[in-house]
VEXRORO-572492 format. One record per atom (N, C-alpha, C): residue in one letter; y, z, x. Coordinates in steps of 0.2 Angstrom, whole numbers, padded with zeros to 4 digits, always signed. Last residue first. Example, Ala and Ser with C-alpha at 12.3 -4.5 7.8 and 13.67 -1.06 7.14 Angstrom:
<rs>
S-0011+0035+0064
S-0005+0036+0068
S+0000+0039+0064
A-0028+0039+0066
A-0022+0039+0062
A-0016+0039+0066
</rs>
This chain:
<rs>
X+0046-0136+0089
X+0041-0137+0094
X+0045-0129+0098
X+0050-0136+0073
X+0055-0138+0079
X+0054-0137+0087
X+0039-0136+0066
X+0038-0142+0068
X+0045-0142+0075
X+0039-0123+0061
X+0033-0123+0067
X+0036-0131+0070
X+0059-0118+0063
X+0052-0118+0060
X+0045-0122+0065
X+0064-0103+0075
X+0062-0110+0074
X+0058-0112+0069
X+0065-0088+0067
X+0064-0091+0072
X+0062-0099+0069
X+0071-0078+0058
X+0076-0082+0061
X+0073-0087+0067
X+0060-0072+0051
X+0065-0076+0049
X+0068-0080+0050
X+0046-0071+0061
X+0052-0066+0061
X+0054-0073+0058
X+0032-0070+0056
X+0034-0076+0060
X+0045-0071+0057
X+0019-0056+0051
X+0025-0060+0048
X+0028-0064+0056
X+0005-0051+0058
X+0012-0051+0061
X+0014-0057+0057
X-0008-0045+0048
X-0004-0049+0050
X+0002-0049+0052
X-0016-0033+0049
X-0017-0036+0055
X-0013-0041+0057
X-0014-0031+0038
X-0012-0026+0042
X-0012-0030+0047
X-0028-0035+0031
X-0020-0038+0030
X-0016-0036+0035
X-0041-0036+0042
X-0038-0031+0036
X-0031-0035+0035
X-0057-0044+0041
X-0050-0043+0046
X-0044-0039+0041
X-0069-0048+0042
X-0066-0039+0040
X-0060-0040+0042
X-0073-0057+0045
X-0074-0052+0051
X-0073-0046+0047
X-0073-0066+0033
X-0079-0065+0037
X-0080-0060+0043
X-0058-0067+0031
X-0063-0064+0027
X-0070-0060+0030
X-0056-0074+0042
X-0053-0068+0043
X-0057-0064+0038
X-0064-0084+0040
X-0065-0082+0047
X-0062-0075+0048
X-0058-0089+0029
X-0065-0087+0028
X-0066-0084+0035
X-0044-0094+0035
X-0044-0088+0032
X-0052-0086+0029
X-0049-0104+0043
X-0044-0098+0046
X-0046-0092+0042
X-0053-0113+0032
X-0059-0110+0038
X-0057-0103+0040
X-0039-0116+0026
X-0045-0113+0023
X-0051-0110+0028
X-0035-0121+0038
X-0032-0118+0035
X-0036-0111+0031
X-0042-0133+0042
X-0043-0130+0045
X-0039-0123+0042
X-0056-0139+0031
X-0051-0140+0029
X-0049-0134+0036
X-0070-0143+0029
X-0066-0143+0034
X-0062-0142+0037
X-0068-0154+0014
X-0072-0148+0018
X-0069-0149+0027
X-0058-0153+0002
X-0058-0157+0010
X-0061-0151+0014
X-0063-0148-0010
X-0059-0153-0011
X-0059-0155-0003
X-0071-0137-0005
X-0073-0142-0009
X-0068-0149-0011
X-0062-0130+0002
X-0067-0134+0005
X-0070-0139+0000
X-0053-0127-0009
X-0052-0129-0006
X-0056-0133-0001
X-0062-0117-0016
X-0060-0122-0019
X-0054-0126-0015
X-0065-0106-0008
X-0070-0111-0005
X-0069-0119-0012
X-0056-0101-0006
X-0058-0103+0000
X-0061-0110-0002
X-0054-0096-0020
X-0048-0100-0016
X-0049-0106-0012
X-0063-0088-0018
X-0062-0093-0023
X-0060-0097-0020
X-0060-0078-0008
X-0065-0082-0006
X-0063-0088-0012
X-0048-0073-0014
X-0046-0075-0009
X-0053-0080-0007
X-0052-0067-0023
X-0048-0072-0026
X-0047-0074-0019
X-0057-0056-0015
X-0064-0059-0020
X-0057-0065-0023
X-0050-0049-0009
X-0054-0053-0007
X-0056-0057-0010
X-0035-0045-0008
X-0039-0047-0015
X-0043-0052-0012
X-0023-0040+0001
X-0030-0036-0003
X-0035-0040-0008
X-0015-0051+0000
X-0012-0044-0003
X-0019-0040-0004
X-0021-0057+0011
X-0014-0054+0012
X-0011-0047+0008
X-0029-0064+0002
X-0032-0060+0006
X-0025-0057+0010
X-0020-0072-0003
X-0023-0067-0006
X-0025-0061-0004
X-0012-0081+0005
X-0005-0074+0000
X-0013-0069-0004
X-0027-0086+0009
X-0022-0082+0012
X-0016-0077+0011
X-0028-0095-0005
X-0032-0090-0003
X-0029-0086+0006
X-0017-0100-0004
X-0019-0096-0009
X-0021-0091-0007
X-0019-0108+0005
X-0013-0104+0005
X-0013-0100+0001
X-0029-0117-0001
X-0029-0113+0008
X-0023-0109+0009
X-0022-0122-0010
X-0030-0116-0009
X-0031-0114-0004
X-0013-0134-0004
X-0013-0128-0010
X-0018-0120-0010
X-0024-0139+0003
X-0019-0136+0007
X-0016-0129+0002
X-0032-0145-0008
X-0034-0141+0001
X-0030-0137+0001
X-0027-0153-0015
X-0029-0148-0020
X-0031-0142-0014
X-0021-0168-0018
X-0019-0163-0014
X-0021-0157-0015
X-0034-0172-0025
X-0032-0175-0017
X-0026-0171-0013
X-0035-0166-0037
X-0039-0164-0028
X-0038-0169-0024
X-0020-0163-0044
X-0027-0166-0043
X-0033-0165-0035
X-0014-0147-0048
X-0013-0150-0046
X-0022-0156-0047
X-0016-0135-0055
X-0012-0140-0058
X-0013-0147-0055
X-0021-0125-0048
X-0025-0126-0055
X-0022-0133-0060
X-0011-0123-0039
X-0019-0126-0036
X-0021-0129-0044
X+0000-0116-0043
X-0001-0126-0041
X-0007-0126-0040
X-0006-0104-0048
X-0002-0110-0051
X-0001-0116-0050
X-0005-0100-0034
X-0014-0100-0042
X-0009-0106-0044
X+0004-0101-0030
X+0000-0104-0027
X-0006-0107-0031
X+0013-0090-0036
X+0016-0097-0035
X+0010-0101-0034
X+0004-0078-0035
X+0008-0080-0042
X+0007-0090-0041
X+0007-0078-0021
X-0003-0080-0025
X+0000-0081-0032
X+0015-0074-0020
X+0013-0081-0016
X+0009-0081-0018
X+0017-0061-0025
X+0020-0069-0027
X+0018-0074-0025
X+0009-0055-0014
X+0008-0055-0024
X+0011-0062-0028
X+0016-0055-0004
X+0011-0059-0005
X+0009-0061-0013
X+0028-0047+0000
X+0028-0053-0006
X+0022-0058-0006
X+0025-0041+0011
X+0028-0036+0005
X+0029-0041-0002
X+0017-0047+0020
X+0014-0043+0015
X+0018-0038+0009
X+0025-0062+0018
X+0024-0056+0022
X+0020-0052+0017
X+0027-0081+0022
X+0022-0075+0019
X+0022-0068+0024
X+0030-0090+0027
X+0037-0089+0022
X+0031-0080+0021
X+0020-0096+0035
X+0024-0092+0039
X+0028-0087+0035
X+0015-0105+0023
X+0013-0100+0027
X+0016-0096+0030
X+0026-0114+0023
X+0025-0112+0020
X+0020-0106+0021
X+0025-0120+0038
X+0032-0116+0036
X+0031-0113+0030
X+0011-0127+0039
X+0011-0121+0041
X+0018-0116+0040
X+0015-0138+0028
X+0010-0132+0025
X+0010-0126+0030
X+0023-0143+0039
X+0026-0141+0031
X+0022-0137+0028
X+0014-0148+0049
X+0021-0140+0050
X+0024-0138+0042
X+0007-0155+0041
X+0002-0148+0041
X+0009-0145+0045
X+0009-0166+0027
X+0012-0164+0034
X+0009-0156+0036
X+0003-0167+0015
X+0003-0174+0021
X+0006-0173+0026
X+0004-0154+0009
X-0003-0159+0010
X-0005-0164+0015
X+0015-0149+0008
X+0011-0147+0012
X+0003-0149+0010
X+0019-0163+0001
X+0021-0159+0007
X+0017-0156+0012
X+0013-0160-0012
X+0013-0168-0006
X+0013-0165-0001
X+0016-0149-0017
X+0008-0152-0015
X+0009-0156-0012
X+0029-0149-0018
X+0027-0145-0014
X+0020-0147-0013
X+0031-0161-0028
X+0032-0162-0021
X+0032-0156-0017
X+0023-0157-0038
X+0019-0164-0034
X+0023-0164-0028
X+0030-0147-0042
X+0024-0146-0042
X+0021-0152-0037
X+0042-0153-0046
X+0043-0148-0042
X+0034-0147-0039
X+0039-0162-0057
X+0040-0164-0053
X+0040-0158-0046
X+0032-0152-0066
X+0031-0157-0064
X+0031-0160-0057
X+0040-0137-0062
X+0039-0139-0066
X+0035-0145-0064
X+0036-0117-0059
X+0036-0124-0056
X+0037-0129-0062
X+0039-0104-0069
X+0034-0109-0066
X+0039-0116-0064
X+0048-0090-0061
X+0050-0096-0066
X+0044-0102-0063
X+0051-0082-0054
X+0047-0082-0054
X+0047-0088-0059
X+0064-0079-0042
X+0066-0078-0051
X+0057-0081-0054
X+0061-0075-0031
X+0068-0073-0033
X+0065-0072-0040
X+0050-0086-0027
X+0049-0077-0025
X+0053-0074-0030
X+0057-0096-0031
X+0052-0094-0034
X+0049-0086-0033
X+0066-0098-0022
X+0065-0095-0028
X+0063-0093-0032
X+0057-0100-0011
X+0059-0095-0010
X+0062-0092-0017
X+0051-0111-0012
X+0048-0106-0013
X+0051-0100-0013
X+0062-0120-0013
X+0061-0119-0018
X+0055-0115-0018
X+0069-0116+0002
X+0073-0115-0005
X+0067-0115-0010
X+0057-0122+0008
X+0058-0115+0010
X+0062-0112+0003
X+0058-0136+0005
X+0051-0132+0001
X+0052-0125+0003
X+0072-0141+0009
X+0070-0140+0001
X+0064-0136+0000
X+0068-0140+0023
X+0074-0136+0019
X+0073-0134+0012
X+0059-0149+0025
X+0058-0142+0026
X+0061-0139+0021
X+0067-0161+0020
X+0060-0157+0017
X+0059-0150+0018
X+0075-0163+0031
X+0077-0161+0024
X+0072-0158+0019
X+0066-0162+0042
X+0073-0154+0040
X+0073-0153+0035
X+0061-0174+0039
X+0058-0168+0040
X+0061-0163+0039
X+0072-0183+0041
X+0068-0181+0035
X+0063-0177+0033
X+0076-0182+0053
X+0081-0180+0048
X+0076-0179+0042
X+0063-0182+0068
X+0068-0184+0061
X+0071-0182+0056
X+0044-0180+0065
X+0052-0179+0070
X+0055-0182+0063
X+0032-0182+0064
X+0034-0174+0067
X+0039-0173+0067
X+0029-0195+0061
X+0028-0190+0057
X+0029-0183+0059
X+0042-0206+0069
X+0036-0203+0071
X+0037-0197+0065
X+0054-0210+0067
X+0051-0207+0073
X+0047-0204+0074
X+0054-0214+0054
X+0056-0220+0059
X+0054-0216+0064
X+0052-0210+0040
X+0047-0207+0045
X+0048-0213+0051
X+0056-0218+0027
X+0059-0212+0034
X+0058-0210+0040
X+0044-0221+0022
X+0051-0228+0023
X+0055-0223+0030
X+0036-0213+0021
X+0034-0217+0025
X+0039-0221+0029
X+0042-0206+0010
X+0044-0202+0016
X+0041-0208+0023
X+0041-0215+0001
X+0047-0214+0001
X+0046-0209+0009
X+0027-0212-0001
X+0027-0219+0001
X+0036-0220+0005
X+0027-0200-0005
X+0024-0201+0001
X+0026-0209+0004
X+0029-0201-0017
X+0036-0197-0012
X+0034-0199-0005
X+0022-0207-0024
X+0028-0211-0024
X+0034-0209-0018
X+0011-0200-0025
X+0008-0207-0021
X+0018-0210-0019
X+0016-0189-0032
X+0014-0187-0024
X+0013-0193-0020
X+0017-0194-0046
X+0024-0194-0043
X+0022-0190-0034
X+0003-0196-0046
X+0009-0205-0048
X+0016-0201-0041
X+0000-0183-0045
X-0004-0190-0041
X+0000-0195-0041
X+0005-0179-0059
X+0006-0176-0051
X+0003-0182-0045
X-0002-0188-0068
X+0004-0188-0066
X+0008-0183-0061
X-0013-0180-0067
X-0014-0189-0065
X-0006-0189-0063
X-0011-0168-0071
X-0012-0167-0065
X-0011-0175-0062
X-0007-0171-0084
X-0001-0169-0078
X-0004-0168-0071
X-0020-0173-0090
X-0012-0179-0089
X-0008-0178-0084
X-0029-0163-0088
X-0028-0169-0082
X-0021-0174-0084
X-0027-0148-0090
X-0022-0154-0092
X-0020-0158-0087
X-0033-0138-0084
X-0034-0139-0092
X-0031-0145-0093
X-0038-0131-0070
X-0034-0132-0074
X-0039-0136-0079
X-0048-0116-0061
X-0047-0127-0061
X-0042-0125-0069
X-0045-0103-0057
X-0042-0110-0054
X-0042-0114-0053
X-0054-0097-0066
X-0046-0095-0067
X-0043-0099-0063
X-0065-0100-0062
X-0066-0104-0068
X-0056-0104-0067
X-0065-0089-0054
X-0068-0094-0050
X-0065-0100-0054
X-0067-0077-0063
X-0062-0079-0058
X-0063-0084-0054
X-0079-0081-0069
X-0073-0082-0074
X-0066-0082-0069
X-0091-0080-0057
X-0087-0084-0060
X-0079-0086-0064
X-0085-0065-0059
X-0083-0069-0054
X-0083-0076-0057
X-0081-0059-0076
X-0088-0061-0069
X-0082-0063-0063
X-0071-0057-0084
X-0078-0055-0084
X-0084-0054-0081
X-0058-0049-0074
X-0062-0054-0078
X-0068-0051-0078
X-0044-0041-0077
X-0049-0040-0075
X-0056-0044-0080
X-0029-0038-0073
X-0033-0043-0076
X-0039-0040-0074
X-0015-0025-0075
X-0020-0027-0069
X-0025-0031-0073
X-0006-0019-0080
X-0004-0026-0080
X-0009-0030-0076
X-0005-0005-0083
X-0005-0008-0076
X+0000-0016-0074
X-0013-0004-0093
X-0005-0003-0092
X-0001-0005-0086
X-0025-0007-0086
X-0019-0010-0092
X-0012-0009-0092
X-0029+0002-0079
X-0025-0004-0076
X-0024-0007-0080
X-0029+0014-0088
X-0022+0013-0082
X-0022+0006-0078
X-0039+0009-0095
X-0034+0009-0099
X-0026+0009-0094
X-0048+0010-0084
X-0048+0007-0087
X-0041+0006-0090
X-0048+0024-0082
X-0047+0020-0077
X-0045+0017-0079
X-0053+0030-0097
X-0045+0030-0092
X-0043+0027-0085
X-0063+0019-0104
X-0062+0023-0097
X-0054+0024-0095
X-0069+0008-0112
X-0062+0015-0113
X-0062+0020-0110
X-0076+0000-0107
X-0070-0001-0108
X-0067+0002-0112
X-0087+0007-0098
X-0080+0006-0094
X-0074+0004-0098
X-0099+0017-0104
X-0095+0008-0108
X-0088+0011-0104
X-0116+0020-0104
X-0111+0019-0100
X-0108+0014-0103
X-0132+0028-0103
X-0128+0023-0106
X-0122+0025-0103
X-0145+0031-0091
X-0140+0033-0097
X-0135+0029-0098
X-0163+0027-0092
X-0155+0027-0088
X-0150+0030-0092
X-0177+0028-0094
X-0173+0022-0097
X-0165+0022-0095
X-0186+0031-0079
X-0179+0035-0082
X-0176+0027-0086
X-0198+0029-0071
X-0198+0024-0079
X-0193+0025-0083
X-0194+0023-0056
X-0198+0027-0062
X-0198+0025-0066
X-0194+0025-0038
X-0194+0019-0044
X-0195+0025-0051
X-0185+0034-0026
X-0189+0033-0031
X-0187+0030-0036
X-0171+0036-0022
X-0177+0033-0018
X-0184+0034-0021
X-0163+0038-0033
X-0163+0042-0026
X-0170+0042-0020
X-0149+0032-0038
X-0154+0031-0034
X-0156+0037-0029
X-0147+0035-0054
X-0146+0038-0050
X-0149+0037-0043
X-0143+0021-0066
X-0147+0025-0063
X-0147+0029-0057
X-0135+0017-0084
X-0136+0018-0075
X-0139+0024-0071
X-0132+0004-0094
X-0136+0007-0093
X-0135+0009-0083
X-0125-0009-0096
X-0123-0005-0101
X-0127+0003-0098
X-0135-0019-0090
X-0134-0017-0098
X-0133-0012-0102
X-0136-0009-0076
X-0140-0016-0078
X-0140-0013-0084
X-0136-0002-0058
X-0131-0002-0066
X-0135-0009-0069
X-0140+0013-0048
X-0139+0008-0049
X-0138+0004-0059
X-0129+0022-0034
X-0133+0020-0044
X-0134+0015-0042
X-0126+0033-0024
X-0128+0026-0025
X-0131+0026-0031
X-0116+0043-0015
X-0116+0041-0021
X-0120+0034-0021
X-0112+0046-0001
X-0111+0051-0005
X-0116+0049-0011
X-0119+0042+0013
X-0118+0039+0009
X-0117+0043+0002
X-0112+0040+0030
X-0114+0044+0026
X-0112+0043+0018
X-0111+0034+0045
X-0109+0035+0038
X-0112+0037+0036
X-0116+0033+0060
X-0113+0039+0058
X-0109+0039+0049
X-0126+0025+0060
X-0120+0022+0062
X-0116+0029+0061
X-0136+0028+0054
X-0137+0027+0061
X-0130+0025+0065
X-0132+0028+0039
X-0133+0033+0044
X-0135+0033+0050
X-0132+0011+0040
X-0126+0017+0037
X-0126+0021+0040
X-0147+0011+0040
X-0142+0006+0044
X-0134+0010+0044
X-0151+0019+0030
X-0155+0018+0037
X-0150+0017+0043
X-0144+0013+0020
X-0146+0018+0018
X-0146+0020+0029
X-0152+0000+0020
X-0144+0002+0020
X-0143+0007+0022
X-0164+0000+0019
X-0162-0002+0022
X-0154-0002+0025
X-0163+0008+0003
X-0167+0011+0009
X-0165+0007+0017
X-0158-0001-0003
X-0156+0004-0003
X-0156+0009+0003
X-0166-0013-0007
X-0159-0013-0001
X-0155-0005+0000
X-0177-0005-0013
X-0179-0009-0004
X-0172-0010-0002
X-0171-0002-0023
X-0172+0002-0019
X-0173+0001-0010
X-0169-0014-0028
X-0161-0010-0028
X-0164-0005-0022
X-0182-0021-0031
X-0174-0022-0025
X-0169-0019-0023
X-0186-0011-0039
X-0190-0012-0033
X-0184-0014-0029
X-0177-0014-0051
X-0177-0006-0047
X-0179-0005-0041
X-0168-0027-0058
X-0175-0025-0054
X-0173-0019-0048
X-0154-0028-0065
X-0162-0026-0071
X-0166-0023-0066
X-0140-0024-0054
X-0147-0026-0055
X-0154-0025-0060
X-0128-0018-0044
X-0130-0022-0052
X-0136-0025-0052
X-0127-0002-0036
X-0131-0012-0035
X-0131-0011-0045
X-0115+0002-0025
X-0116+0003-0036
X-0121-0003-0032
X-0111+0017-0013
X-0114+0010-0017
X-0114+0010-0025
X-0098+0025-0005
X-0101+0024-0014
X-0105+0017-0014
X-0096+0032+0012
X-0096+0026+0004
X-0100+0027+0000
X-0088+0038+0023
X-0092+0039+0019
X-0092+0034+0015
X-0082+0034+0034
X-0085+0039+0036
X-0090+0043+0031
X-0079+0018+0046
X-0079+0023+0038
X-0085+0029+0039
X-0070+0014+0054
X-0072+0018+0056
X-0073+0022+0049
X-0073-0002+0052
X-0066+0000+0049
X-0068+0009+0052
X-0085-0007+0060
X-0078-0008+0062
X-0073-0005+0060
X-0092+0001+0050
X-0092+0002+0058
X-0086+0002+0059
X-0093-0005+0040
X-0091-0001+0041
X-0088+0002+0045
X-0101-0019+0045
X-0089-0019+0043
X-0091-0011+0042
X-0110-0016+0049
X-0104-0019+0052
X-0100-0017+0051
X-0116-0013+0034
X-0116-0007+0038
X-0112-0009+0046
X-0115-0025+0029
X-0111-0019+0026
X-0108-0014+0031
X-0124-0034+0035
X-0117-0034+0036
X-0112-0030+0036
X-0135-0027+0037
X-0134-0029+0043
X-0127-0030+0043
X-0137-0027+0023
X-0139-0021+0027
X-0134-0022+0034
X-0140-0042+0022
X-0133-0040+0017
X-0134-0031+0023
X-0150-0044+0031
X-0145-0048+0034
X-0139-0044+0030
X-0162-0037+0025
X-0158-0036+0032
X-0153-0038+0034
X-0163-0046+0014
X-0164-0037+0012
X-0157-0035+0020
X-0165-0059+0017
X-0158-0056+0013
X-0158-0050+0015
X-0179-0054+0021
X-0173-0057+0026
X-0168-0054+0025
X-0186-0050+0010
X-0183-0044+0016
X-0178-0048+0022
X-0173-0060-0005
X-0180-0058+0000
X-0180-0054+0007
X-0166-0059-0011
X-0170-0059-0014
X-0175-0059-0009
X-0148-0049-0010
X-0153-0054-0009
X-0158-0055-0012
X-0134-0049-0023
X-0139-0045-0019
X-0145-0051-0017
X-0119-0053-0015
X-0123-0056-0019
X-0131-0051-0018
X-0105-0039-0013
X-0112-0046-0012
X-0116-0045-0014
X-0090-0035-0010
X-0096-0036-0014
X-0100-0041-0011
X-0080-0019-0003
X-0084-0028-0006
X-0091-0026-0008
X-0066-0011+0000
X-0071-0012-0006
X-0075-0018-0003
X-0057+0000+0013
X-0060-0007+0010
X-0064-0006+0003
X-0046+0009+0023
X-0050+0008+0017
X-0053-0001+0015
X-0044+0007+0037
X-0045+0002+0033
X-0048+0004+0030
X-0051+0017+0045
X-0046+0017+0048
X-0041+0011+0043
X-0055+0032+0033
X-0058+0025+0039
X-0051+0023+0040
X-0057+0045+0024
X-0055+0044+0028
X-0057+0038+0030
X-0064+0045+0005
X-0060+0047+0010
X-0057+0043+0017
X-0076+0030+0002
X-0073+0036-0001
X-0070+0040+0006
X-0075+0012+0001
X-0074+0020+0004
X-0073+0025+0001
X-0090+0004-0008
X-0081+0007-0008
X-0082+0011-0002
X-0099-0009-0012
X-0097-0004-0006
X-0092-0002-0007
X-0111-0017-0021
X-0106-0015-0021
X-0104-0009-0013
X-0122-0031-0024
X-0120-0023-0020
X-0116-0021-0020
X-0129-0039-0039
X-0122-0038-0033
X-0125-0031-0030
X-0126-0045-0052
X-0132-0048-0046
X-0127-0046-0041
X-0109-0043-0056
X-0118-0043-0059
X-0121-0048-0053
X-0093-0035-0060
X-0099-0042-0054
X-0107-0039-0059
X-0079-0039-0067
X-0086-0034-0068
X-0095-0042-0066
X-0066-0040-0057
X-0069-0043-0062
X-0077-0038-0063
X-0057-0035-0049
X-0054-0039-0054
X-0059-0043-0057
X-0061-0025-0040
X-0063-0033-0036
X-0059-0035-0043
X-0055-0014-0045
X-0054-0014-0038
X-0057-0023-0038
X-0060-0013-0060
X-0053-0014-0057
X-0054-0015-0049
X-0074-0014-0056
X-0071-0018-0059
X-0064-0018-0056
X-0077+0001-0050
X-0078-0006-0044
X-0076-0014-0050
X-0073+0011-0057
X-0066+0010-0053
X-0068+0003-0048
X-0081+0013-0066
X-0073+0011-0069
X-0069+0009-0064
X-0092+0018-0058
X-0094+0013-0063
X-0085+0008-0064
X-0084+0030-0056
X-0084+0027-0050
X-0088+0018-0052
X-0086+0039-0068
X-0079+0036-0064
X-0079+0030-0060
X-0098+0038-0068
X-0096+0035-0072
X-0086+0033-0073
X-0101+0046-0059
X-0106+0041-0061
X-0100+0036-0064
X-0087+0055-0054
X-0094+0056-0057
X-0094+0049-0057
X-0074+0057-0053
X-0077+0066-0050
X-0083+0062-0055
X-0063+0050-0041
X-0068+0048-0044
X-0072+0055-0044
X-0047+0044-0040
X-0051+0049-0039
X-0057+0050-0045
X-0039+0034-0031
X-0042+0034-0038
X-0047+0039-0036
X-0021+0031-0024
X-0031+0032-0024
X-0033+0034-0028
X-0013+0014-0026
X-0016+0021-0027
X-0023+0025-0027
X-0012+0003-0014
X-0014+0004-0018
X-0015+0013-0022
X-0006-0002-0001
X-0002-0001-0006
X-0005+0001-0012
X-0023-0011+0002
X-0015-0007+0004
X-0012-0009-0003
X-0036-0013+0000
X-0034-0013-0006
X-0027-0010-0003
X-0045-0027+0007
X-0041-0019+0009
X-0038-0016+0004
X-0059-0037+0001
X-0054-0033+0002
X-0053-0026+0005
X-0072-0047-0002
X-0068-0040+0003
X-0064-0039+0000
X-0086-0054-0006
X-0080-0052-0007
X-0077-0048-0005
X-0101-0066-0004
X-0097-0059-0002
X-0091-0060-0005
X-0117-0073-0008
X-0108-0074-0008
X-0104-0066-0006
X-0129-0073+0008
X-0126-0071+0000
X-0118-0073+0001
X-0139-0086+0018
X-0132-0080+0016
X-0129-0081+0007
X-0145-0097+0019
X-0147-0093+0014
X-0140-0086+0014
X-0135-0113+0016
X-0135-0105+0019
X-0135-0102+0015
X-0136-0124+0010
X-0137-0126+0017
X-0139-0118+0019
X-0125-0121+0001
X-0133-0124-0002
X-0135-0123+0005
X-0118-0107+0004
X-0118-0114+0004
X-0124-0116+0004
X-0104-0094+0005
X-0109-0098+0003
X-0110-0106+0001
X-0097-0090+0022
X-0094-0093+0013
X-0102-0095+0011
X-0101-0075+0026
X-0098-0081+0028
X-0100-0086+0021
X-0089-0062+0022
X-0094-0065+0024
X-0094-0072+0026
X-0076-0056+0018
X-0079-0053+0023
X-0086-0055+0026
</rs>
C-alpha cells in the first residue's frame, strides 16, 4: 500500500493487505487485539504502526509501516494511513505502534489521530508495545512501566495454529523465507534454462512471438501449473528451470501464467511461486517474484507480496510486472478489483 522502500526514499516500508474470505476475529481487549496484528501480517513487526479495521468499510484492510523518525516521516506515514482509510470508507480503526520510544509514538499519534478524525474515522484503540510490555495511548508520556503481555498462548494464537497459519518472527524472517539454501540446484537450473533457451532459439524461425513452439510451450506451462494447482506436488528440477525460463524469456508466457490466477486459487499460486523464486538463480529470479508477489497480494497478503516485490527488483530493477503489482500495493488496490481473463479466451500472445 506504499511505495517500495529504497536507499534513495526517505519513505518507510509498508505492508497491506485485504484479508477476504477471512474470519472475523473478535477482539474484547489490549491483548486480543496485540494477538490478532501477528496472525493477520504473518509475522510479529517491530519499529512499526500498525492499522486494522474495526467494523464496517467498503475493504476491510490491515498495514504496516515502518515507524518514521523525523516530523517529515511523522506527516508523510499520517498522510498515508489516513488516505487509504478514506478510500476504503473506514469507519473505525485500532492502531498498535511497536516501539521502546514513547515521545514518537505520541507525536505519530497525535498526527494520526488529527488526520483520521478530520476524515470522519474514529480511532477506538491505540497501544503502544515494546518487550513483552503494553501501553495505553492516551496522549500523555509517563513513567507507566506498562503491563505485560505473551501472544504466544493466546487463543488467537493457538487457532491459527490449528489453522495451519505460519507466523514469522519479523518481517525480515519473511523476507529471509525466499532466498534459498541449495546453490547446486540453483547453478543447475541455470545449465538446464541456458540449454532450453538456446533449443527455443533453433525454433523461433518466425520471430519470438509466433510459431508452433510457442503453443507448444504455452500448452506445456498452463498443464504444468495447472497440476500443480490439482495435486500440489513440488516441482522437480528440471520442471523448475523450464517454467523459470519461460516466463523469464518470453513476457506472453509470463503474462499466461498470470492470467491462470483467480482469487479462489491464489493461495496456490503463492504455494507454487515461493517455491520457484527460492530455487531458482537470479537471472531468472524477476519474473518468478513478480508473480509471486501478485498470487499474493491476490490472496490478501500484503506483506509477502511487498517481499516479493521487491526480491524481484532486485534481481531486474524495473521489472514491469513487479512495478504493476507495487503500484497496486501502493494505492490500496483491494484483490476484489481483479477481473480473472475468462478461460476460454485467446492466450495474450494469440494477438
Amino acid at each position: 500500500m506504499s511505495r517500495l522502500p529504497d536507499s534513495s526514499d526517505p519513505s518507510p516500508a509498508r505492508d497491506a493487505g485485504a484479508p477476504t474470505g477471512r474470519p472475523v476475529l473478535r477482539v474484547r481487549g489490549p491483548v486480543d487485539l496485540l494477538a490478532v496484528v501477528p496472525r493477520m501480517l504473518g509475522f510479529h513487526p517491530d519499529g512499526s504502526v500498525v492499522m486494522l479495521t474495526v467494523g464496517p468499510a467498503t475493504e476491510p484492510f490491515h498495514a504496516r509501516v515502518d515507524l518514521p523518525t523525523d516530523p517529515v516521516g511523522i506527516e508523510a506515514v499520517a498522510a498515508q494511513l489516513s488516505g487509504v482509510a478514506a478510500r476504503h470508507a473506514v469507519e473505525r480503526v485500532a492502531l498498535v505502534l511497536y516501539t521502546p520510544d514513547a515521545g514518537l509514538a505520541e507525536a505519530l499519534l497525535v498526527e494520526l489521530a488529527r488526520r483520521l478524525s478530520g476524515g470522519g474515522v474514529e480511532v477506538l484503540c491505540c497501544l503502544r508495545a515494546d518487550a513483552g510490555r503494553w501501553w495505553d495511548l492516551d496522549g500523555r508520556v509517563t513513567d507507566d512501566p506498562g503491563s505485560p503481555y505473551d501472544v504466544s498462548t493466546h487463543p488467537i494464537t493457538a487457532e491459527a495454529v490449528l489453522e495451519g497459519r505460519v507466523v514469522l518472527g519479523s518481517r525480515q524472517a519473511l523476507a529471509d523465507s525466499l532466498v534459498g539454501d541449495d546453490p547446486a540446484e540453483s547453478r543447475r537450473i541455470a545449465e538446464l534454462g541456458d540449454s532450453l533457451l538456446g533449443r527455443l532459439a533453433g525454433r523461433a524461425t518466425d520471430g519470438a512471438h509466433s510459431g508452433p513452439w510457442l503453443d507448444l510451450e504455452a500448452r506445456w506451462l498452463r498443464h504444468r501449473v495447472g497440476r500443480f494447482l490439482a495435486d500440489g506436488e513440488r516441482l522437480d528440477t528440471h520442471d523448475v528451470a523450464r517454467v523459470a525460463t519461460l516466463v523469464s524469456a518470453v513476457v506472453d508466457l509470463r503474462d499466461l501464467a498470470w492470467c491462470e490466477m483467480t482469487r479462489a486459487d491464489a493461495s496456490r499460486h503463492v504455494d507454487l511461486w515461493r517455491d520457484v523464486v527460492r530455487r531458482v538463480p537470479v537471472t531468472v529470479r524477476a519474473a518468478p517474484a513478480a508473480l509471486l508477489g501478485f498470487a499474493a497480494w491476490l490472496s490478501g497478503d500484503g506483506a509477502l507480496a511487498w517481499c516479493a516485490v521487491e526480491r524481484a527488483l532486485a534481481a531486474e530493477p524495473g521489472h514491469g510486472l513487479a512495478l504493476l503489482v507495487a503500484q497496486a500495493l501502493d494505492g490500496a488496490v483491494p484483490p476484489s478489483a481483479w477481473t480473472p481473463v475468462p478461460r476460454d479466451r485467446p492466450p495474450p500472445y494469440a494477438g
